[in-house]
C-alpha positions in Angstrom: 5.1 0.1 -12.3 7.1 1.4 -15.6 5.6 3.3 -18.4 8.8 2.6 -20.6 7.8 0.4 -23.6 10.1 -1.8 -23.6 10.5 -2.9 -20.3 8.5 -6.4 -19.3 6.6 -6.0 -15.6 9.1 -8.0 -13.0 7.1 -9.7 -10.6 8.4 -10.3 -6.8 8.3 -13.2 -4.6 8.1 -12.3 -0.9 8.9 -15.8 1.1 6.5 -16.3 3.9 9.1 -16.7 6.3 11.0 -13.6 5.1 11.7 -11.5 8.5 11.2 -7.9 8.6 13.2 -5.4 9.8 12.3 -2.1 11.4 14.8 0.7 10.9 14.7 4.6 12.3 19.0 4.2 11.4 20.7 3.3 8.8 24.7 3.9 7.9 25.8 4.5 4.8 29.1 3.9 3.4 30.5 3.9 0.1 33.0 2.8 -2.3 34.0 3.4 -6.0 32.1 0.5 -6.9 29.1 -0.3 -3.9 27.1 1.7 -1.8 26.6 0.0 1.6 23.7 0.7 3.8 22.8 -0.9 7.2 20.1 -0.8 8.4 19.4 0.0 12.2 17.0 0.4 15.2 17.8 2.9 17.7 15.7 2.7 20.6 15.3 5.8 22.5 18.0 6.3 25.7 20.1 3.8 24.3 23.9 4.3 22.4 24.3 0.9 20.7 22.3 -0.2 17.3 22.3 -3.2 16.3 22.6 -3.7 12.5 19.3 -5.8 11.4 20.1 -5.7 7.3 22.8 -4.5 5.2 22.3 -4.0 1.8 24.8 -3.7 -1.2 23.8 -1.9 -4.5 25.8 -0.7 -7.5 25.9 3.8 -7.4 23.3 2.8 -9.9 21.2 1.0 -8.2 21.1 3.4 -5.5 20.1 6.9 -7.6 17.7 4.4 -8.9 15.9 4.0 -5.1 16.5 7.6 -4.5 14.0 8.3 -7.8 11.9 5.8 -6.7 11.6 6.8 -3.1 11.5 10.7 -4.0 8.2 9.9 -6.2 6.9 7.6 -3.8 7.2 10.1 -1.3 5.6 12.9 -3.5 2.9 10.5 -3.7 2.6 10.0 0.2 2.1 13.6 1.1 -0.3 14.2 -1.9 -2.7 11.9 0.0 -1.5 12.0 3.0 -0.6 15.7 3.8 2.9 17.0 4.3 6.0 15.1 5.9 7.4 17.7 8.5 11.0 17.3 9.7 11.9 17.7 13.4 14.2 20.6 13.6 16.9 18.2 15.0 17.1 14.8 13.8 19.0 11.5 14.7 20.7 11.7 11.4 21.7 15.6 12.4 23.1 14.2 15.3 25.3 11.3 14.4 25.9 12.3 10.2 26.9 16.3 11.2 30.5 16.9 9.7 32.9 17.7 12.6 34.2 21.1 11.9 37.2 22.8 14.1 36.7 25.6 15.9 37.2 29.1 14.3 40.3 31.0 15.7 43.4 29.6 16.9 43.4 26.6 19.8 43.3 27.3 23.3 46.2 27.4 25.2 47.0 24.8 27.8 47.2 25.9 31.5 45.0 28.8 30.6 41.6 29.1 31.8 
């Protein structure tokens, strides 16, 4: 719900036979124009996720959800208690940045 003034209140329409999708994954890709994000659900001992929604929004868009999900959030743990994150996550696992080893490259034929 908007405080702004001059905005009018947009009201949705959630079809009855809309499916819903669970998701503990999603990818996120991204291009000048679009931010990608598919949505996933991993379950546990497997490797493969199958992509059940992929949604397309404008850079826009997406900060947008970010400010909305960072204040719903706030709003979640003020009645709910605190959100605490597992030291390592999924996302930690599969989103990490590869970095090289320091120091120069082992030698082949050397153990």
């Amino acid at each position: 719900m908007s405080n702004h003034p001059n905005r009018t209140q947009t009201s949705l329409e959630v079809p009855p036979d809309l499916d819903v999708v669970y998701s503990n994954l999603v990818r996120i890709a991204h291009s000048p124009a679009d931010l990608v994000l598919d949505f996933a659900h991993l379950l546990p001992g497997e490797t493969n996720a199958r992509v059940g929604a992929r949604i397309l929004m404008t850079p826009l868009s997406a900060k947008l959800l970010l400010r909305a999900l960072t204040e719903n959030i706030a709003r979640y743990e003020a009645a709910f208690g605190e959100i605490h994150m597992p030291v390592s996550t999924l996302a930690d696992q599969l989103f990490r940045p590869l970095h090289p080893p320091d120091g120069p490259a082992p030698e082949e034929g050397k153990a």
